[in-house]
C-alpha positions as CSV (number, residue, x, y, z in Angstrom):
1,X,33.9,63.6,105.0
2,X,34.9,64.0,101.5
3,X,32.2,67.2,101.1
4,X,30.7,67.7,104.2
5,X,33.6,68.5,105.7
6,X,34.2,71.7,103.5
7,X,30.5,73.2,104.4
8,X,30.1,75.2,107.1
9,X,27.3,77.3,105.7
10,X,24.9,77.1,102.8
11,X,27.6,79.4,100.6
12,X,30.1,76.7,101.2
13,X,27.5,74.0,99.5
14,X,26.6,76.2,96.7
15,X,30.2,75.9,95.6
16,X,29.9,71.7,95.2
17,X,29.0,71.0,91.7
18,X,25.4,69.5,91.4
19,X,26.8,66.2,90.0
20,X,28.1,65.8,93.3
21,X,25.5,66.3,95.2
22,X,24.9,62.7,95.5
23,X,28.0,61.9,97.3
24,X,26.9,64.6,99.7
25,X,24.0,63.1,100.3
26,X,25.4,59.6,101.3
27,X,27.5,61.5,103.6
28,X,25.0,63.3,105.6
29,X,22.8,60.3,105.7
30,X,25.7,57.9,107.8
31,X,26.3,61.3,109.5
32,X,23.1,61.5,110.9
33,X,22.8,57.3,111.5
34,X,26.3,57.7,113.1
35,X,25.2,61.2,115.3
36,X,21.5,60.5,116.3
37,X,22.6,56.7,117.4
38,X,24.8,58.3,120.5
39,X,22.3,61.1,121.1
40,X,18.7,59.8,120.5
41,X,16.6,61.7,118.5
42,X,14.3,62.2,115.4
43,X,16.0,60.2,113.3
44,X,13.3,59.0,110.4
45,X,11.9,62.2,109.0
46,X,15.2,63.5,108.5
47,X,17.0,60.8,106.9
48,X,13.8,61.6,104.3
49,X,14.7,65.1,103.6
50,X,18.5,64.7,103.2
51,X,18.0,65.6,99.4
52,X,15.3,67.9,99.9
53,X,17.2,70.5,102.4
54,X,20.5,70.5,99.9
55,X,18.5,71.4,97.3
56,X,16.7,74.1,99.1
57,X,19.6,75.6,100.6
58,X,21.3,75.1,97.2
59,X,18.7,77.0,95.4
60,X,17.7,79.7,97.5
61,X,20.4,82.7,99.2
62,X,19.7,81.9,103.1
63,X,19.6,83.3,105.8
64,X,18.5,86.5,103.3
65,X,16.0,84.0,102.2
66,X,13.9,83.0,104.9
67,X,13.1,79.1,105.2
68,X,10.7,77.9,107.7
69,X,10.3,74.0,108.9
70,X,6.9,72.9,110.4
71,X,7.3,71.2,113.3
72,X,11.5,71.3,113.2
73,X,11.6,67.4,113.4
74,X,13.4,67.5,110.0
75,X,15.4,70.3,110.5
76,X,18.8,68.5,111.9
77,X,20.0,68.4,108.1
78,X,18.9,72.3,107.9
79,X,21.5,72.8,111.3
80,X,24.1,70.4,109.8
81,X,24.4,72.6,106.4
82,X,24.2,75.9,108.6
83,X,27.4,75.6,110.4
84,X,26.5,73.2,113.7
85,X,27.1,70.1,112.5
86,X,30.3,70.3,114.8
87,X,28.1,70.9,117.7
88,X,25.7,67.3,117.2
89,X,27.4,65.6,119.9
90,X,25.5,67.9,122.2
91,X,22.0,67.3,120.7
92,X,19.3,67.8,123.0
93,X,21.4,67.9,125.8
94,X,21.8,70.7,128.2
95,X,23.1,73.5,127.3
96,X,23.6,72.2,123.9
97,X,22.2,71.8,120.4
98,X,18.7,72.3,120.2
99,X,16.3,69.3,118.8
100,X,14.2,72.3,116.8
101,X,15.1,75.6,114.9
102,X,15.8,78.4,117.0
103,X,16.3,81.6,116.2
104,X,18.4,82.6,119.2
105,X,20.8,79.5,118.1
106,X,21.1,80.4,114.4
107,X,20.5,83.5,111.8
108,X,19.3,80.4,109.5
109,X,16.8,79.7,111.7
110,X,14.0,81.9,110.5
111,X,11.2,80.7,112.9
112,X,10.9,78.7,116.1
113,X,8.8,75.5,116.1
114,X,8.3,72.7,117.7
115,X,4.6,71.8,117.3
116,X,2.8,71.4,114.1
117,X,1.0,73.1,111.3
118,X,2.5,77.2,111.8
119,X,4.8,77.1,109.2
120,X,2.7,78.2,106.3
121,X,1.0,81.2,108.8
122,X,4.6,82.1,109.9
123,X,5.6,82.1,106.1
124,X,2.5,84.1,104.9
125,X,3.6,86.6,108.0
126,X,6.7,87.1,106.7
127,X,5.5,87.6,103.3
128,X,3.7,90.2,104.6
129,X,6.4,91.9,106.3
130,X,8.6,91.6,102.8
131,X,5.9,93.5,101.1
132,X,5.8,96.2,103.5
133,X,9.3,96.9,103.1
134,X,9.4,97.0,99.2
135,X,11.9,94.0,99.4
136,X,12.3,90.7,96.8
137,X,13.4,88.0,99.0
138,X,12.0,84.7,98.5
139,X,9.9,83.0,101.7
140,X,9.0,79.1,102.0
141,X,7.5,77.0,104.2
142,X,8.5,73.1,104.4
143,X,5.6,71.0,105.8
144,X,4.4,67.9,106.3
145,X,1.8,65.9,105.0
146,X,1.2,65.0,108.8
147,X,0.7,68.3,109.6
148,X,-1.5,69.3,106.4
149,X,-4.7,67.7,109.4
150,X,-4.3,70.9,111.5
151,X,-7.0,73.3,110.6
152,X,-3.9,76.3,110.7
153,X,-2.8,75.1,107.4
154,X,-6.4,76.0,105.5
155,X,-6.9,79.4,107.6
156,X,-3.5,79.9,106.3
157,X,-3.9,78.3,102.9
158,X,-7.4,80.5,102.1
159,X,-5.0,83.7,103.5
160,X,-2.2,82.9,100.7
161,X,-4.9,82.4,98.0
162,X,-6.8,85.7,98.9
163,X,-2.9,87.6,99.1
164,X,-1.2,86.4,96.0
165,X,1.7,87.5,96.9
166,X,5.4,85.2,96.1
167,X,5.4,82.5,98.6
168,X,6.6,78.8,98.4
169,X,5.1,75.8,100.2
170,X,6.7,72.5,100.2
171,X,4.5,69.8,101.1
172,X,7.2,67.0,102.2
173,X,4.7,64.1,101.7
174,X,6.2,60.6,103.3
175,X,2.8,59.1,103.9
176,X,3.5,59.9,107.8
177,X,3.5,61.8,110.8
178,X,4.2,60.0,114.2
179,X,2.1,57.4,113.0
180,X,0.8,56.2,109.7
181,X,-1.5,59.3,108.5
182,X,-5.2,59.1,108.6
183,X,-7.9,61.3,107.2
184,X,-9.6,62.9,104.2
185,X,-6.4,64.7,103.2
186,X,-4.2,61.5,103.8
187,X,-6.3,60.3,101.1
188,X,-6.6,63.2,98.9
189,X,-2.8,63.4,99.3
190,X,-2.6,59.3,97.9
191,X,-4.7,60.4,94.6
192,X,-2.3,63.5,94.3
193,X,0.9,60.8,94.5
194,X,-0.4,58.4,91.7
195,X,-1.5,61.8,89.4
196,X,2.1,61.8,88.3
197,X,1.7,59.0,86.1
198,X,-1.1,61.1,84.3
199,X,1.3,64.0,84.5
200,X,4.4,62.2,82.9
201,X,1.8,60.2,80.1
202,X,0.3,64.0,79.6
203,X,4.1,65.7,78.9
204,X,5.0,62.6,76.4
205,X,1.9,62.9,73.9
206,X,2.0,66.5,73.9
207,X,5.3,66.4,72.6
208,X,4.6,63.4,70.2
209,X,1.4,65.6,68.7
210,X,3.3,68.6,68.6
211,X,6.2,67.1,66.1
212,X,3.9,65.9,63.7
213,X,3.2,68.9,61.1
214,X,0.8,71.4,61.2
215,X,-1.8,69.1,62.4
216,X,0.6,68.6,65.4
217,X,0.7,72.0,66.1
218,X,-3.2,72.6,65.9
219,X,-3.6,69.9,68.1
220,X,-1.3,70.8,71.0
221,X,-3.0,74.2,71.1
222,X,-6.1,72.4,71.6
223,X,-4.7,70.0,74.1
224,X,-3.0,73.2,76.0
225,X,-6.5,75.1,75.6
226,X,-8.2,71.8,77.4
227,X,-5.6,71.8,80.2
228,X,-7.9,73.2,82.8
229,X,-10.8,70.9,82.0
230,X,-8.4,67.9,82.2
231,X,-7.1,68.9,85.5
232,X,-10.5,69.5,86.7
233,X,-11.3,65.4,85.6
234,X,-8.6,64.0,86.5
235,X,-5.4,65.8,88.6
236,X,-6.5,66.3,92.3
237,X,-4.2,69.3,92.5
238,X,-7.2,71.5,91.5
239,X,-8.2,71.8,95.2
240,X,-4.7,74.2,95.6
241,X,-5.8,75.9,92.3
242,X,-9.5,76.5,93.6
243,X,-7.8,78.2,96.8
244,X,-5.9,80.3,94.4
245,X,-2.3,78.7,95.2
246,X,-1.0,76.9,92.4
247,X,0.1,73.3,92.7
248,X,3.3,71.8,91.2
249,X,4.2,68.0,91.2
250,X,4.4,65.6,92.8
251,X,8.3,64.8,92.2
252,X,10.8,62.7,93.7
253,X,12.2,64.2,97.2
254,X,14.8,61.7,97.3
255,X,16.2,63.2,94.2
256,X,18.3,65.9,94.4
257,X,19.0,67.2,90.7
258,X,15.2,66.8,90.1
259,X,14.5,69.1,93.2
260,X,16.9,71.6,92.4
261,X,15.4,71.8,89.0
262,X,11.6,72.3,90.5
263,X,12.7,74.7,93.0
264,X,14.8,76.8,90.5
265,X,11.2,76.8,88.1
266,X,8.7,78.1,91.0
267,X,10.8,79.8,93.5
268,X,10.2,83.5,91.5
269,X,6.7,82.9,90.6
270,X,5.1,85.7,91.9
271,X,2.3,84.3,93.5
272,X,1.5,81.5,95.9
273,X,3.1,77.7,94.9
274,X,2.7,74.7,96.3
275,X,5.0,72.3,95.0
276,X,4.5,68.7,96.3
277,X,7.7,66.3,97.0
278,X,7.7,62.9,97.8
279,X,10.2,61.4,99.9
280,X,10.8,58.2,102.1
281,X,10.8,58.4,105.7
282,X,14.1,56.8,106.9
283,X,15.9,56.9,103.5
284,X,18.9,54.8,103.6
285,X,18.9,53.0,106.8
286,X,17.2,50.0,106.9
287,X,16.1,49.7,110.1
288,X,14.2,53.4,110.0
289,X,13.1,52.3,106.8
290,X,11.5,49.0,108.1
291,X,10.7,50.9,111.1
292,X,9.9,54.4,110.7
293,X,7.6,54.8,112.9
294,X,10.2,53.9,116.1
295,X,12.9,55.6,114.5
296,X,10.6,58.8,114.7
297,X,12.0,59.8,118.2
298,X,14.4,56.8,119.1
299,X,17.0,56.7,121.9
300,X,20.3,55.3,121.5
301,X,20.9,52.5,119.0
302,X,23.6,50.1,117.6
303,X,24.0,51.4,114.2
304,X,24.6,47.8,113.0
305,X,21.8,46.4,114.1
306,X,19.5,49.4,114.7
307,X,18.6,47.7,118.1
308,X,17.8,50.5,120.9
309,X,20.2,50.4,123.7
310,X,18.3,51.3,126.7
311,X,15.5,48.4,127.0
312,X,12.5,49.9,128.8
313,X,12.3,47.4,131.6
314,X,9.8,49.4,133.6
315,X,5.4,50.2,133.3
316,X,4.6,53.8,132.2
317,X,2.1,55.7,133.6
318,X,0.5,55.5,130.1
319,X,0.3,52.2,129.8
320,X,-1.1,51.5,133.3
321,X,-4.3,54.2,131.5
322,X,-4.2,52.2,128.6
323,X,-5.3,48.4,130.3
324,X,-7.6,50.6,133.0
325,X,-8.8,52.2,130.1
326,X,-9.9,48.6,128.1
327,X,-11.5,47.3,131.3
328,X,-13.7,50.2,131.5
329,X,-14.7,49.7,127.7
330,X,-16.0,46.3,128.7
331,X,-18.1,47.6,131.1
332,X,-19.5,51.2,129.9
333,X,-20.2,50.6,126.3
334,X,-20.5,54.5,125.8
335,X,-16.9,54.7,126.7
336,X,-15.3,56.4,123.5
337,X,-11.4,57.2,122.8
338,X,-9.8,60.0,121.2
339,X,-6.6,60.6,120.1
340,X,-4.9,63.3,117.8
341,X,-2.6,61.5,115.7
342,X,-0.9,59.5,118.5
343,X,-2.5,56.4,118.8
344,X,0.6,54.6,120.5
345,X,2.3,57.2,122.5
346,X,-1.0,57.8,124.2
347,X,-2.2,54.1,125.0
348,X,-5.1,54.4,122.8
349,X,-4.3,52.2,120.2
350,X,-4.9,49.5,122.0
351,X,-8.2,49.8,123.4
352,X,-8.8,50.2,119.5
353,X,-7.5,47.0,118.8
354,X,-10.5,46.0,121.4
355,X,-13.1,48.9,120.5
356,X,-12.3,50.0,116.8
357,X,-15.8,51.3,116.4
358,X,-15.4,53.3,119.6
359,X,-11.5,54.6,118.6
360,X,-11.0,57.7,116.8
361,X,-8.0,58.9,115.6
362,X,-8.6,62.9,113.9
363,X,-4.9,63.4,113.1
364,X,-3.0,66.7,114.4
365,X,-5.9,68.7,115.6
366,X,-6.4,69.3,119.1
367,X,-8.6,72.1,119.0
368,X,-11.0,70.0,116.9
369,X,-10.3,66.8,119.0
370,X,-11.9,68.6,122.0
371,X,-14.7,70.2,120.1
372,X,-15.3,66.5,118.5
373,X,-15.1,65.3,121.9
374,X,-17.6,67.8,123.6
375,X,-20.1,66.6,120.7
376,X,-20.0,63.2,121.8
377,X,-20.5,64.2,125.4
378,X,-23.8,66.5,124.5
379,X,-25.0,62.3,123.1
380,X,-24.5,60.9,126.0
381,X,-20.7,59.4,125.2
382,X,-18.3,59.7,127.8
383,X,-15.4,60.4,125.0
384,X,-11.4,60.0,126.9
385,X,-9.2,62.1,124.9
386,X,-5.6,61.2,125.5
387,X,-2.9,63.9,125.3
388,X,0.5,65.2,126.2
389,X,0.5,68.2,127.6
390,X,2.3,70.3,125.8
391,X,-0.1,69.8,122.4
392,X,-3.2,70.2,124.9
393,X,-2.1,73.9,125.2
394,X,-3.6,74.6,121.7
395,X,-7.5,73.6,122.7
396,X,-7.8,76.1,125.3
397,X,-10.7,78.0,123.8
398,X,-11.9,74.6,123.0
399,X,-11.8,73.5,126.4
400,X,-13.5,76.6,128.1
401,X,-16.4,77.2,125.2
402,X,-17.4,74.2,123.9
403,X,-16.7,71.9,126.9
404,X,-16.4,73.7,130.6
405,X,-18.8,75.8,129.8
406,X,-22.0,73.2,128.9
407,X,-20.4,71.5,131.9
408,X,-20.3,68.1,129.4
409,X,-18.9,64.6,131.0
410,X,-15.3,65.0,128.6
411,X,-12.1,63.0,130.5
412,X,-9.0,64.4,129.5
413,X,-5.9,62.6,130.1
414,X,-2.9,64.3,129.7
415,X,0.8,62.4,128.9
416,X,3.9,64.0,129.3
417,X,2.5,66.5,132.3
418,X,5.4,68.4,134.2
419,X,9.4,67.8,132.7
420,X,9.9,65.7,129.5
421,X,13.8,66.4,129.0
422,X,15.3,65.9,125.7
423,X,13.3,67.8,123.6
424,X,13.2,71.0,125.6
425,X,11.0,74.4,126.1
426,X,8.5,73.5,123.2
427,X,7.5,70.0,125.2
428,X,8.2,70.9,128.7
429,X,4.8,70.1,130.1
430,X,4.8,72.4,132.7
431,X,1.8,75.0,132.3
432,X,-1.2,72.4,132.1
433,X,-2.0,72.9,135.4
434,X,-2.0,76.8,135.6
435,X,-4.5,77.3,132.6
436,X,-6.9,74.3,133.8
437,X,-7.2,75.3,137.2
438,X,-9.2,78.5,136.4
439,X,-11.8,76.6,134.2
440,X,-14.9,76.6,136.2
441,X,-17.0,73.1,136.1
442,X,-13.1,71.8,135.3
443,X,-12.5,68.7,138.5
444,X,-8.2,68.6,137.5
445,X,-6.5,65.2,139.3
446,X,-2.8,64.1,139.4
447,X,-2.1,60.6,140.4
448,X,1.1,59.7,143.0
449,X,1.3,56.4,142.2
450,X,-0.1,53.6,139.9
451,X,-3.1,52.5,141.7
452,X,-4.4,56.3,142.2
453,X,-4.2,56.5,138.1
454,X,-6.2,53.6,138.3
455,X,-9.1,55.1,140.8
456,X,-9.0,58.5,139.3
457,X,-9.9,56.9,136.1
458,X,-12.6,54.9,137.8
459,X,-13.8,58.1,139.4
460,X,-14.4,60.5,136.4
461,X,-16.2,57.5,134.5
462,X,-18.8,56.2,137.2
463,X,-18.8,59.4,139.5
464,X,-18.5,62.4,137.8
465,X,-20.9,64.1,135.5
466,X,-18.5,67.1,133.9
467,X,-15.1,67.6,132.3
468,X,-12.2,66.4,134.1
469,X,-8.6,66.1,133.6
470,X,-6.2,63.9,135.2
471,X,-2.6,64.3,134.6
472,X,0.5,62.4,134.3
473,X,4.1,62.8,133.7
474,X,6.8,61.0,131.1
475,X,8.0,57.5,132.3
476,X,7.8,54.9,135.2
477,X,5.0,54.6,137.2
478,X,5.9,55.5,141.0
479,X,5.6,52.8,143.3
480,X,5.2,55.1,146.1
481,X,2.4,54.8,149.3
482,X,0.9,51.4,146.9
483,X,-0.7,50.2,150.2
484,X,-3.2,53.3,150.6
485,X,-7.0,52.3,149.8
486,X,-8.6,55.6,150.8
487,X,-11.2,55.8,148.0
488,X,-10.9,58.7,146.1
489,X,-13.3,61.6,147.2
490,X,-14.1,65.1,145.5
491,X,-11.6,67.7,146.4
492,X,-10.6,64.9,149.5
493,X,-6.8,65.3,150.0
494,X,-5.0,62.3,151.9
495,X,-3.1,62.9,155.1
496,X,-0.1,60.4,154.4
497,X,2.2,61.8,157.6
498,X,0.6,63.5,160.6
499,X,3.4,66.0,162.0
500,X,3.3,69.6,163.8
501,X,5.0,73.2,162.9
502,X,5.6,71.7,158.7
503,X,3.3,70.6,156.2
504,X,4.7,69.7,153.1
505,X,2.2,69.1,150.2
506,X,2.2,67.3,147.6
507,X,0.9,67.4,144.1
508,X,1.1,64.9,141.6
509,X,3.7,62.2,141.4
510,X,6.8,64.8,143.3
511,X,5.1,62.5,146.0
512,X,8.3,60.1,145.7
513,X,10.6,63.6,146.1
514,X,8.7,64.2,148.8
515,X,8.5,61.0,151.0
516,X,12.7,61.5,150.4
517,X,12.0,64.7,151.9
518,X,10.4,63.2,154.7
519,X,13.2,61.1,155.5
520,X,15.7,63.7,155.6
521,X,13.6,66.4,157.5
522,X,12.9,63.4,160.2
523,X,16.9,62.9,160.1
524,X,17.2,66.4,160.8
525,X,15.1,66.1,164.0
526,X,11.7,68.2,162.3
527,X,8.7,66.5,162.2
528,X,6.9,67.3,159.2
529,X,3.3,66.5,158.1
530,X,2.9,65.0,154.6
531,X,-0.3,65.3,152.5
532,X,-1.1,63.9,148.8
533,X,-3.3,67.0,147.2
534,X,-4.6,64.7,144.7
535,X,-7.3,67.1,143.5
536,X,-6.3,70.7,141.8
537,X,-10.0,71.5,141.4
538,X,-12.2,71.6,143.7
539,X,-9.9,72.1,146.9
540,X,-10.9,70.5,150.0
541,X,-12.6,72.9,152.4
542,X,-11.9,70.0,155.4
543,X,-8.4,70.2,154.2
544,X,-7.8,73.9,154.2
545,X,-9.2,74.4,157.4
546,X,-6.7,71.6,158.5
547,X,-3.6,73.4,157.5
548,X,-4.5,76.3,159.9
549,X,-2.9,74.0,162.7
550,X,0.6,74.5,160.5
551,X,3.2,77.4,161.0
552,X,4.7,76.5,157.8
553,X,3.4,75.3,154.6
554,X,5.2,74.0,151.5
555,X,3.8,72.9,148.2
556,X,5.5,70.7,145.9
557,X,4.4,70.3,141.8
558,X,6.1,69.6,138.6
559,X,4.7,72.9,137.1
560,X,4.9,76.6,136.8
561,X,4.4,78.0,140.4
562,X,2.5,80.9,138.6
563,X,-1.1,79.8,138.5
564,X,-0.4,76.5,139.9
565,X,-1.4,73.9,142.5
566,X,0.7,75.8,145.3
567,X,-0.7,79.3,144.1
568,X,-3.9,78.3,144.0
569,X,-3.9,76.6,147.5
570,X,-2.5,79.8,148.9
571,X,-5.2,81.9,147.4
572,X,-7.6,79.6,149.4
573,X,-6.1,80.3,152.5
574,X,-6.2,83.7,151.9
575,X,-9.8,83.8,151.1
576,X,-11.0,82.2,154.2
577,X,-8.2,84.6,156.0
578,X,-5.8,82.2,157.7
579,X,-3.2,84.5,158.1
580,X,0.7,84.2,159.8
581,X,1.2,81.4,157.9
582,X,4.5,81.4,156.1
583,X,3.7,79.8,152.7
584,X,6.3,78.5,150.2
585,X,5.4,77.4,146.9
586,X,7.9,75.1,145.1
587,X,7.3,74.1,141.2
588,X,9.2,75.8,137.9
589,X,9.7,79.3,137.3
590,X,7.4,81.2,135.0
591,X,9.9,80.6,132.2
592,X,10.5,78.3,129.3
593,X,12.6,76.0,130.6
594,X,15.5,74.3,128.7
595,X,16.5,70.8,127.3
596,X,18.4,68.7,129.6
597,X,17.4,64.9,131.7
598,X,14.5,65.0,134.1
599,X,17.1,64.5,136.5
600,X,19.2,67.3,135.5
601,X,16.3,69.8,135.3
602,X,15.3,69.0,138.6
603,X,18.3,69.5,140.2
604,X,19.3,72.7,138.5
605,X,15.7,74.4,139.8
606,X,15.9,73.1,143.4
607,X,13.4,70.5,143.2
608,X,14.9,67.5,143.4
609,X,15.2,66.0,147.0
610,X,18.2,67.2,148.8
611,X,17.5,70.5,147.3
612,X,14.1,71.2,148.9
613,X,15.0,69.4,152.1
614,X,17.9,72.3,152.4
615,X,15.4,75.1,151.4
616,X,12.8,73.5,154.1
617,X,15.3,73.4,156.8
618,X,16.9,76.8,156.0
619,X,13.5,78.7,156.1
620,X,12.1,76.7,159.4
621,X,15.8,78.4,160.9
């Protein structure tokens, strides 16, 4: 590490001469390649803003500067040059390096993110704040062209234009997000790329007019005088200028002396820029570069080969949606699907490949994914939004206005429900089921297994008439009670074990912990009852009145206890006063809970087997 072993903080990379910046460059690039390949990670998008993040860290005196990424999946080159590039061995792990800027981990980390299209409200915030205090520092937000679909960016956009006060955006435009961008602005984006032909063609014959005598100079006045009306005809940029934030570019992103040059030019300006780069998503590693799209979030690879270690020998729960799903297209030609700018991850993309004319992709907008679904409900569409969790959290309002309370037919499956891992607090799905619950006219589902996912899916299409959500978590599909048939019922719950004294209950797919459970509570000489709540909303009447025959009552769920299935069920019992039970609620603390495996996670907050077996047998004492 020729350079990038003498920086340990941005002051340490101002000192490299620009001519060498290249070399740094390189070295950061078969850094991250070399890192990320042992780790997993988002490798693609921040092999594209290698150059980019030298430059702005070369350019602007951070942390005193305050630079904000959207999103944070391109900020590992930001934590490299910040003085943690000797802690990248523990990326995403727990207890280790986090996969997204935190403050709390770094004084360079202005902002926390982790899901898209804040940066530029966060940056105007801080602007504000700046002003207040009579201070000069410079404030910019990095974001994606990806993220540019989320209806924050023009709330925040029409708020910089009506401010003017000194702020920097960087558009980071690579064409992508997760998936290939889609949309209006993915286009208008496209005309803004080829512009710079016009822009370079533009700075030559003014300079050619201009030399020629006299009449040169008459007629670059005229040609400067003209500028707006050209720009108006032919540069796209005016839509920036109309907003009242000035547009600069599009330049090169993958080249470092040119960036440093445009930053330097626009960074004092005191008034709102925009200044559009272009850059490559997987620069200099083939494979990302053939395949940026899997090397978005990728696991561990050979670095040779780019081939991903762990082979996925197993069905996910999404994919089991996704064929369900296509069958019921075939059949119920008012089926629609919805996705926000995951088209794979979700399982949608394939019943487009089926129904294009029913598939609809909006790009990074939840909020305007449910109120876009909601409208094809009131039309007599049945529209299937599919979701992880974590990103449904941002169409609340949505969800309780414009769909709960018309009571329209909208199905919302939700991905990634309960513990993801990896990526930590921002995409632990783990609060879905505490703000759902309350929605009235809201029937909420959790599968145990593969063929309830199947039925539930059945059940909202054919036999229910208002919203519904059924969730899901990350990875294989359990395999757990596949010879049950009971048909799926409105609020039924299924008795899976009868017992006396214990009823442990079940939410969701912590049916497989809980069968293990079972086994080690019958081992212990207790003889517990089992039950599969299946339904959230409504709850079983026949079932509550059931568990009055129980001295003890546990409820087990992959979510916050506050608000959730367990809370809720006790709330029940309390309305139709069964008292001297003792009631335990098992599921996540009302925290934000840290990277780290499923596995890991589980086990640290008592709620993998063993664990609630021990808790079980220790309160029944």
């Amino acid at each position: 590490m020729k350079y990038l072993g003498r920086i340990s903080s941005p002051e340490d990379l101002r000192k490299i001469d620009i001519k060498n910046l290249p070399l740094l460059v390189d070295e950061i690039r078969e850094f991250l390649v070399e890192k990320v390949s042992k780790t997993g990670g988002h490798l693609a998008s921040n092999l594209g803003v290698v150059e980019l993040t030298i430059a702005l860290h070369y350019c602007l005196n951070t942390p005193h500067d305050k630079l904000i990424w959207d999103v944070g999946h391109q900020a590992y080159v930001h934590k490299i040059l910040t003085g943690r590039k000797d802690r990248f061995d523990t990326l995403r792990q727990m207890d280790g390096l986090c996969g997204f800027p935190r403050p709390d981990e770094s004084k360079y980390d202005a902002f926390g993110v982790g899901h898209s299209s804040t940066s530029v409200s966060a940056a105007i915030g801080m602007a504000a704040a700046r002003d207040l205090a009579h201070e000069s520092y410079n404030v910019v937000a990095v974001i994606g062209d990806g993220s540019f679909a989320g209806g924050m960016v023009y709330e925040a956009l029409n708020n910089a234009g009506k401010m003017q006060t000194k702020l920097l955006i960087v558009l980071n435009d690579n064409g992508m997000s997760i998936a290939k961008n889609v949309g209006a602005m993915s286009t208008y984006l496209t005309r803004l790329r080829t512009a710079k032909k016009y822009n370079e063609a533009k700075t030559s014959v003014k300079s050619a007019i201009s030399r020629v005598p006299l009449v040169g100079e008459a007629a670059s006045s005229v040609l400067s005088a003209s500028k707006k009306d050209l720009k108006k005809a032919i540069i796209p940029g005016e839509f920036f200028e109309g907003l009242g934030v000035m547009y600069a570019g599009p330049i090169d992103g993958n080249n470092v002396r040119e960036l440093i040059r445009a930053i330097n030019r626009v960074k004092n300006l005191d008034k709102p820029v925009l200044l559009h780069v272009v850059t490559k998503k997987g620069k200099g590693y083939g494979p990302a570069e053939k395949h940026p799209d899997i090397f978005h979030g990728v696991g561990k690879f050979d670095v040779k080969t780019g081939e991903v270690l762990a082979k996925k020998d197993y069905e996910t729960y999404g994919e089991v949606f996704s064929k369900a799903l296509i069958r019921l297209g075939a059949v119920k030609k008012n089926i629609c699907a919805i996705t926000a700018g995951m088209p794979d991850s979700t399982g949608i993309a394939n019943f487009g490949r089926f129904y294009p004319e029913r598939t609809f992709d909006v790009g990074i907008a939840e909020e305007h994914a449910v109120t876009f679904a909601a409208g094809l409900a009131a039309n007599g569409y049945i529209p299937v939004f599919a979701v992880y969790s974590t990103f449904l959290q941002r169409s609340y309002d949505q969800l309780l206005h414009d769909v709960c309370l018309q009571n329209l037919h909208c199905i919302f499956v939700i991905d990634r429900a309960g513990i993801v891992g990896e990526d930590g607090e921002t995409h632990q799905g783990i609060f879905d089921t505490s703000f759902l619950g309350h929605m009235p006219n809201m029937t909420v589902m959790a599968p145990c297994n593969k063929r309830e996912l199947i039925d539930m899916l059945n059940f909202t299409v054919k036999e229910v008439s208002g919203p519904c959500v059924i969730r899901y978590p990350k990875g294989a599909v359990h395999d757990v009670l596949r010879g049950s048939s009971e048909k799926i019922q409105p609020g039924k719950a299924q008795k899976v074990y009868s017992g006396k004294k214990i009823a442990v209950v079940s939410y969701g797919t912590m049916m497989q912990t809980v069968l293990e459970v079972y086994r080690e509570l019958i081992g212990k000489g207790h003889s517990p009852a089992v039950y599969n709540a299946r339904f959230l909303s409504p709850i079983d009447e026949g079932f509550i009145e059931e568990l009055k025959g129980f001295e003890y009552i546990f409820t087990v769920e992959d979510n916050i206890v506050t608000g959730g299935y367990g809370s809720q069920l006790s709330a029940r019992l309390f309305e139709k006063e069964i008292f001297g039970k003792k009631i335990y609620n098992l599921g996540f603390p009302k925290k934000f809970i840290e990277a780290g495996s499923r596995q890991q996670i589980f086990k640290k907050y008592g709620l993998d087997s063993e664990s609630i077996a021990d808790f079980i047998t220790e309160k029944v004492k």
